[in-house]
C-alpha positions in Angstrom: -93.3 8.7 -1.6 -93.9 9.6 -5.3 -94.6 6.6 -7.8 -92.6 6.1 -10.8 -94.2 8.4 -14.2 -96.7 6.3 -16.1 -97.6 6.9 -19.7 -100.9 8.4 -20.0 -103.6 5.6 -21.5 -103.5 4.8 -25.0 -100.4 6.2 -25.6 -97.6 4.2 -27.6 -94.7 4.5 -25.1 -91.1 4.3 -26.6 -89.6 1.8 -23.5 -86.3 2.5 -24.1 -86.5 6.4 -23.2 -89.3 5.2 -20.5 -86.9 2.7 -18.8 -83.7 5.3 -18.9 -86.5 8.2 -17.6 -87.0 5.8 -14.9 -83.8 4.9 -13.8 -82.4 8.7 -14.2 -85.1 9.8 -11.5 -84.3 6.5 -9.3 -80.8 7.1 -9.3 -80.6 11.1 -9.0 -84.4 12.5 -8.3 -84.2 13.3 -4.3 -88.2 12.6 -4.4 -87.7 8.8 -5.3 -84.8 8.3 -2.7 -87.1 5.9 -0.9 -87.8 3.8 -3.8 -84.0 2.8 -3.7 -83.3 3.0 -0.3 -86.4 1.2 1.6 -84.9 -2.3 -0.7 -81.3 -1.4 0.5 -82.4 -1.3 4.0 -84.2 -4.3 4.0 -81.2 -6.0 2.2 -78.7 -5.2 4.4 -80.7 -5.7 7.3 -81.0 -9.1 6.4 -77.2 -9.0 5.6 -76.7 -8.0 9.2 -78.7 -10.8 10.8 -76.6 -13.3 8.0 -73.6 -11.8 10.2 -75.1 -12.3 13.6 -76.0 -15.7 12.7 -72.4 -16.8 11.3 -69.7 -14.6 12.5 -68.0 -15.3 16.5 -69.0 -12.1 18.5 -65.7 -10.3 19.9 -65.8 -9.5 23.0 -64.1 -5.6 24.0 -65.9 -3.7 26.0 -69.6 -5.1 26.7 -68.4 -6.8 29.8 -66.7 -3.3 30.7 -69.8 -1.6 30.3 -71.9 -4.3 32.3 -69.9 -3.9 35.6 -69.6 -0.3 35.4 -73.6 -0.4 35.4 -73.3 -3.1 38.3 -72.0 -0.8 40.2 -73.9 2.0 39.5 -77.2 0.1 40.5 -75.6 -0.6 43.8 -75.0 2.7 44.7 -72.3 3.7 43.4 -71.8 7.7 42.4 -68.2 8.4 42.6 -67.2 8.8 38.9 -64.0 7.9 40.1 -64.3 4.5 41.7 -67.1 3.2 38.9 -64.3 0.5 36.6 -64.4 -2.4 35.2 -62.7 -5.2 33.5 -60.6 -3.1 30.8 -60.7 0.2 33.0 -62.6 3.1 34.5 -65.7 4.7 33.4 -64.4 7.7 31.4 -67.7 8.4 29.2 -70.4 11.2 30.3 -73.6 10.0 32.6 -75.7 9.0 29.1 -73.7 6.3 28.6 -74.5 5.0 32.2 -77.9 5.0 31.5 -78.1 3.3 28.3 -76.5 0.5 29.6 -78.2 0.3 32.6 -81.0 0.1 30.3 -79.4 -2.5 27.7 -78.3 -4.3 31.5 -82.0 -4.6 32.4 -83.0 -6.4 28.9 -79.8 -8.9 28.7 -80.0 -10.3 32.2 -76.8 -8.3 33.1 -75.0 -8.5 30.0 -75.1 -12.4 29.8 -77.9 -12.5 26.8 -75.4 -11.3 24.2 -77.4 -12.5 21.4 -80.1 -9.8 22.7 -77.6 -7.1 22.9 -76.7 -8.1 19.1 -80.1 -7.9 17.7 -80.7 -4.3 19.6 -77.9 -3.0 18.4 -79.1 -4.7 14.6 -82.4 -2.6 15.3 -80.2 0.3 16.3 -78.0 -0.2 12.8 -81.1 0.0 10.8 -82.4 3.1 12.6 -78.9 4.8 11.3 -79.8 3.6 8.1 -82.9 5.2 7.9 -82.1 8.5 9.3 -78.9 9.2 6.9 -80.9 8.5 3.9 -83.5 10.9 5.1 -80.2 13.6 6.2 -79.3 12.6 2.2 -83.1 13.1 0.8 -83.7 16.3 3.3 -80.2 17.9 1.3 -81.3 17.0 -1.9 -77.4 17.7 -2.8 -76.4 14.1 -3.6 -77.8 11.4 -5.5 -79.7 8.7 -4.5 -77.5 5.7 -5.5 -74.9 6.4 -2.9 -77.6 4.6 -0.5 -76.3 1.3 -2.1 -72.6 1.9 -0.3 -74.1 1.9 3.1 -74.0 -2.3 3.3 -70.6 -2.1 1.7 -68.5 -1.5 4.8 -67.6 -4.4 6.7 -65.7 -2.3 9.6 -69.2 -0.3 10.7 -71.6 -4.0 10.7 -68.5 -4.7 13.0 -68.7 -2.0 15.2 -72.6 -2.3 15.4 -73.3 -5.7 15.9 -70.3 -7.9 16.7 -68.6 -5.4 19.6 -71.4 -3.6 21.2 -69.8 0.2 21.1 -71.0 2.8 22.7 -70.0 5.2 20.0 -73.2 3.8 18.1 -75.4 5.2 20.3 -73.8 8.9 20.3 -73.6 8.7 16.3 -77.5 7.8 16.2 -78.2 10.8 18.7 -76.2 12.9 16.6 -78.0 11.7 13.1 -81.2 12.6 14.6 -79.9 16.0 15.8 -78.5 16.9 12.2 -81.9 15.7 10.6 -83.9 17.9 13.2 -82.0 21.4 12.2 -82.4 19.8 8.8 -85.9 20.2 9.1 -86.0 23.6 11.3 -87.0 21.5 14.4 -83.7 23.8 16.2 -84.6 23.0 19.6 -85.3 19.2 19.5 -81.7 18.9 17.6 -80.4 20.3 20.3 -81.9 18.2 22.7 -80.8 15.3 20.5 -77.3 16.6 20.2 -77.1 17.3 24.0 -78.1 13.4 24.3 -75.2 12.2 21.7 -72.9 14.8 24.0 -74.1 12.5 27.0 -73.2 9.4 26.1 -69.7 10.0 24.2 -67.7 13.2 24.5 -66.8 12.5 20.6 -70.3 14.4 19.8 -68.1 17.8 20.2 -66.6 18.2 17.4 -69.6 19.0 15.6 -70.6 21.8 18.0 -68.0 24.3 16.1 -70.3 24.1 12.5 -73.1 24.0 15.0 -72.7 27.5 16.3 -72.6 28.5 12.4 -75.8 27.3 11.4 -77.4 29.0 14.8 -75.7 31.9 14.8 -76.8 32.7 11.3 -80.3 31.1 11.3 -81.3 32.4 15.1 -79.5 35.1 15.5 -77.0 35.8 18.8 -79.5 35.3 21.5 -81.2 32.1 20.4 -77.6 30.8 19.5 -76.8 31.5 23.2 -80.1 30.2 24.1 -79.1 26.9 22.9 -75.7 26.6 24.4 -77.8 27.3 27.6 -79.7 24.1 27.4 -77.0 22.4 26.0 -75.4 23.2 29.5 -78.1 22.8 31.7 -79.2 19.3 29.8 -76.0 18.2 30.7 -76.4 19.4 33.9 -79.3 17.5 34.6 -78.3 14.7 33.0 -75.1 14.7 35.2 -76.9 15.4 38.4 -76.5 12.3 40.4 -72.8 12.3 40.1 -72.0 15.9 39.8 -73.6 16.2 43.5 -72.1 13.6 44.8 -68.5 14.6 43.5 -68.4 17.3 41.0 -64.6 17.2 40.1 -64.6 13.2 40.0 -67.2 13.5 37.5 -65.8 16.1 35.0 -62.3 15.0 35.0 -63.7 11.0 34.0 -66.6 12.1 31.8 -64.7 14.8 29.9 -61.1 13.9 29.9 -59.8 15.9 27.3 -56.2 15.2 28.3 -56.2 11.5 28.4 -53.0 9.7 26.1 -54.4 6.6 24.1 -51.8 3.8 23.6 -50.0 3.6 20.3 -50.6 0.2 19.7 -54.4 0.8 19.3 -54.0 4.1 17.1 -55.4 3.7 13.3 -54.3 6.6 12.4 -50.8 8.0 13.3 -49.2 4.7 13.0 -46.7 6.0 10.7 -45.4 8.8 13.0 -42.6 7.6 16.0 -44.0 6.3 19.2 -41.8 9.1 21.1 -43.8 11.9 19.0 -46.6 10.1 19.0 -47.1 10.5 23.0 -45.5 13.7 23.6 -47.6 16.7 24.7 -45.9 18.6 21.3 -47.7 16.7 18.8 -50.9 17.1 21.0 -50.9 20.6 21.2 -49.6 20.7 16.7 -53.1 18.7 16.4 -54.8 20.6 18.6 -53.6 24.3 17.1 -54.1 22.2 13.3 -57.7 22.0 14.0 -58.5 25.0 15.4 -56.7 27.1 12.3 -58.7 24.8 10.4 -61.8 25.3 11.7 -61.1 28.6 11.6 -60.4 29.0 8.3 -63.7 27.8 7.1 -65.4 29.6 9.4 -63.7 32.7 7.9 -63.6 32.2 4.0 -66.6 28.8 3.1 -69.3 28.9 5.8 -70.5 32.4 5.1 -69.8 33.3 1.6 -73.4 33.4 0.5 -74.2 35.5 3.4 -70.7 38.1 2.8 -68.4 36.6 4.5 -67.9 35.9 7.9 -67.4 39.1 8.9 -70.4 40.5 8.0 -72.3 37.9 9.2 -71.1 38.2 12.6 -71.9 42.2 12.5 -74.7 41.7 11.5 -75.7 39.1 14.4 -73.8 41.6 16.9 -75.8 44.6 15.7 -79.6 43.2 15.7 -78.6 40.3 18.1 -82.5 39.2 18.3 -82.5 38.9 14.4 -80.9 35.9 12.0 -77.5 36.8 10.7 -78.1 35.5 7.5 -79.0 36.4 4.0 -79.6 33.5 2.3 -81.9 31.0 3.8 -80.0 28.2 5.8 -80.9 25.0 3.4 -80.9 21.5 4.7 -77.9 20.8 2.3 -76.1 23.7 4.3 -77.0 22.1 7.5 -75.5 18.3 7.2 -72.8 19.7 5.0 -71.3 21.8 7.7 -71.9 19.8 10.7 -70.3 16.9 8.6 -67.0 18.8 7.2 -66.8 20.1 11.2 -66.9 16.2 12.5 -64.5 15.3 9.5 -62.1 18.0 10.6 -62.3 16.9 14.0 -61.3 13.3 12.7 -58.3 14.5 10.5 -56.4 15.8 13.7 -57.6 13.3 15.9 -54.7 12.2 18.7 -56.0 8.7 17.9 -58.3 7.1 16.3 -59.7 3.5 17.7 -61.7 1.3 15.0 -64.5 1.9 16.4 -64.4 5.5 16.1 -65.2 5.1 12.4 -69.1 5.1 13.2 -68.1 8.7 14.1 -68.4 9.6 10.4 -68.3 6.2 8.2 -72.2 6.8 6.9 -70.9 10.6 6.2 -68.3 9.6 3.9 -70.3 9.4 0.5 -72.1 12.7 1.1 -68.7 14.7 1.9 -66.8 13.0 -1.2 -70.1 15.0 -3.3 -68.9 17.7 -1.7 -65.7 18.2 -3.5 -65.0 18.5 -7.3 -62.9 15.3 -7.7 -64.1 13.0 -10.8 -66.8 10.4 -9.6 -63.6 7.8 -10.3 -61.3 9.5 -7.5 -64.5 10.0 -5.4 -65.3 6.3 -5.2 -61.5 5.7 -4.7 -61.2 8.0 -1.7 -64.2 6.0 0.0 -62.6 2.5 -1.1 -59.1 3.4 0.5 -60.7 5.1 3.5 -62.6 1.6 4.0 -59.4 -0.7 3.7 -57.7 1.4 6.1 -60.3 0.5 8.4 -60.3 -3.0 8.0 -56.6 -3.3 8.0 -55.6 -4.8 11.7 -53.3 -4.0 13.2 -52.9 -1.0 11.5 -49.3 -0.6 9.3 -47.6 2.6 8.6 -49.1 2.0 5.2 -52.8 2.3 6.0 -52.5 4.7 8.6 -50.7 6.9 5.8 -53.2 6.4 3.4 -56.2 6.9 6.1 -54.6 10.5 6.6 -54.3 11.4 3.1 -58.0 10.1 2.3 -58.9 11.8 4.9 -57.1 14.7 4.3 -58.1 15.3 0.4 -61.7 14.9 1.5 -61.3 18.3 3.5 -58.7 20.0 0.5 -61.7 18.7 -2.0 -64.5 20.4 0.3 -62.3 23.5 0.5 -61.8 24.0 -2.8 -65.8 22.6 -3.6 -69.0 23.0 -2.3 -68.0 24.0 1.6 -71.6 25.2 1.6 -73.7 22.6 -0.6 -73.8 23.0 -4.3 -75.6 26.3 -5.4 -78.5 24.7 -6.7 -79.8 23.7 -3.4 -79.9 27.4 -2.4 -81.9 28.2 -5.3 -84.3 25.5 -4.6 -84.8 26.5 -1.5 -85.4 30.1 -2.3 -88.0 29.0 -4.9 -90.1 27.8 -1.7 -90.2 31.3 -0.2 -93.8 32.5 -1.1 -92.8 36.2 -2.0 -96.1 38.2 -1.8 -97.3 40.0 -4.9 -98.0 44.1 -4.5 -101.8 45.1 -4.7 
């Protein structure tokens, strides 16, 4: 982590210029990110212990979780028989065995003060790895780290109701890091993980087969999906042997209708429409035509298009399909605008769900044009919507349009990280000179 510049000795520094010098490679220079973001951590990790310590833990789901594990330690391997208090098991096998794990520490669940200060550790560790996804980029300055302690809904979600979908977004933060850093193989690993414990972890696997497809090439790409599969597999094994259709219909229930009371999202649209299997299947054909639209016109434009990246990935399917190099910046900012997209046309959206992408925020409003102003508005009004419970046709409207002008302003911005990242990255190719 570099130092601050000093004056060289002797010299008559003029402090003004010094101090604004400083504070311009603080707030902006990727290489000082730390220097801003180690105090922020430690801050709002203290913050989050000042929560633990004076705000009433809710009870949801731990309980839920606690006697699912119960009876998975007794024997139990029929996906569908393995319920609890609020319902039945309907998260993949990783999410068994984190909680059998987190059952093992708390004496069964009843230590919840334990459970609270894991999950605190588990907060910080997001911290950490989305300011290194926002240093590895080195797309978006550094004083966005000082929003992360701002929102009251994700300390929530963390440390005063136990989710699941913590563990699944840490996964997936150290996957997006990993292919930030070339490390293709261990991100998938990591992303398999996330996949394991929460089936959420899909909706960045569309921007995921981008960045392989045009970094590895055809084969590798399908090498990847292979161990994502057989990961899973394994994973799985102990309930896909025992009753393979039980396990696939709980674990990955892409069908199932959330209640309407609970959505945060599509509060403003009639209960009848709400449930019916039209709107499901509108949502459903919205995100795909989304998806594929930046898949077709943003997420190969420095490469020609998408058409000519995918011949050229068909015709030399052992090569990369790309021309320009595959930055870090290109990495996060795909994988993110794929998970926002996802969100958008959500069925419903629980409060929880905003770990899914909360952290993601500041970096995707850098990705649009908007003035800084309409930026930091976007992220405020996402944030209330959050916090606003039960959720009112107002905030569920406004959630939407946030929501919704964050993928417009990607469109029509940098749907590939800002320009300037690709030229810094090609200034690191060593280009040999001729003899």
């Amino acid at each position: 982590m570099p130092l601050l510049p000093r004056f060289p000795p002797g010299a008559s520094p003029e402090w003004p210029e010094y101090i604004r010098c400083c504070k311009r490679l603080l707030l902006n220079e990727p290489a000082y990110l730390w220097l801003l973001a180690c105090p922020v951590i430690l801050a709002d990790a203290f913050f989050t212990q000042v929560i633990i310590r004076f705000i009433s833990y809710t009870e949801i789901d731990w309980r839920t979780y606690m006697s699912q594990v119960d009876l998975y330690i007794k024997g139990e391997r029929d996906y569908s028989l393995i319920k609890g208090p609020t319902g039945p098991l309907v998260y993949p096998a990783g999410h068994v065995y984190v909680f059998e794990f987190l059952y093992s520490l708390t004496n069964g669940g009843k230590n919840v003060q334990l459970g609270q200060q894991i999950y605190a550790l588990l907060y910080v560790l997001s911290l950490i790895l989305t300011c290194a996804i926002y240093q590895q980029s080195r797309g978006v300055p550094n004083w966005l780290v000082i929003l992360f302690p701002l929102s009251k809904r994700l300390h929530s979600i963390f440390v005063l109701r136990l989710f699941n979908d913590c563990w699944s977004v840490v996964a997936v933060q150290g996957a997006v890091l990993a292919y930030q850093k070339g490390m293709d193989d261990v991100g998938t690993l990591l992303f398999s993980a996330a996949l394991s414990v929460k089936m959420s972890a899909l909706l960045y696997l569309p921007g995921l087969l981008v960045i392989c497809f045009k970094r590895l090439g055809l084969l590798s790409t399908l090498r990847h999906l292979a161990i994502l599969f057989m990961s899973q597999a394994v994973i799985a094994s102990p309930f896909l042997l025992h009753d393979t259709q039980a396990y696939l219909t709980r674990a990955f229930e892409v069908s199932r209708v959330f209640l309407y009371k609970w959505t945060v999202n599509w509060r403003f649209i009639d209960e009848d429409v709400f449930l019916s299997p039209g709107w499901a299947r509108g949502l459903l054909l919205g995100h795909v035509m989304t998806l594929c639209a930046f898949g077709l016109f943003k997420w190969c434009r420095q490469d020609g298009g998408a058409l000519a990246t995918l011949g050229r990935g068909l015709r030399r399917p052992t090569l990369p399909a790309h021309l320009a190099p595959v930055t870090a910046d290109q990495v996060a900012t795909i994988l993110f605008t794929s998970n926002l997209i996802g969100v958008l046309f959500a069925r419903s959206l629980h409060y929880q769900f905003y770990a899914w992408y909360a952290q993601q925020l500041p970096f995707l409003a850098w990705r649009t044009k908007y003035p800084t102003a309409v930026k930091i508005g976007i992220l405020a009004c996402i944030e209330y919507c959050w916090n606003v419970y039960p959720s009112t046709v107002l905030s569920s409207s406004l959630l939407t349009l946030g929501n919704t002008l964050l993928v417009i302003g990607v469109w029509h911005g940098y749907p590939e990280g800002p320009w300037s990242t690709t030229r810094w990255a090609l200034s690191q190719i060593s280009i040999p000179r001729p003899v």
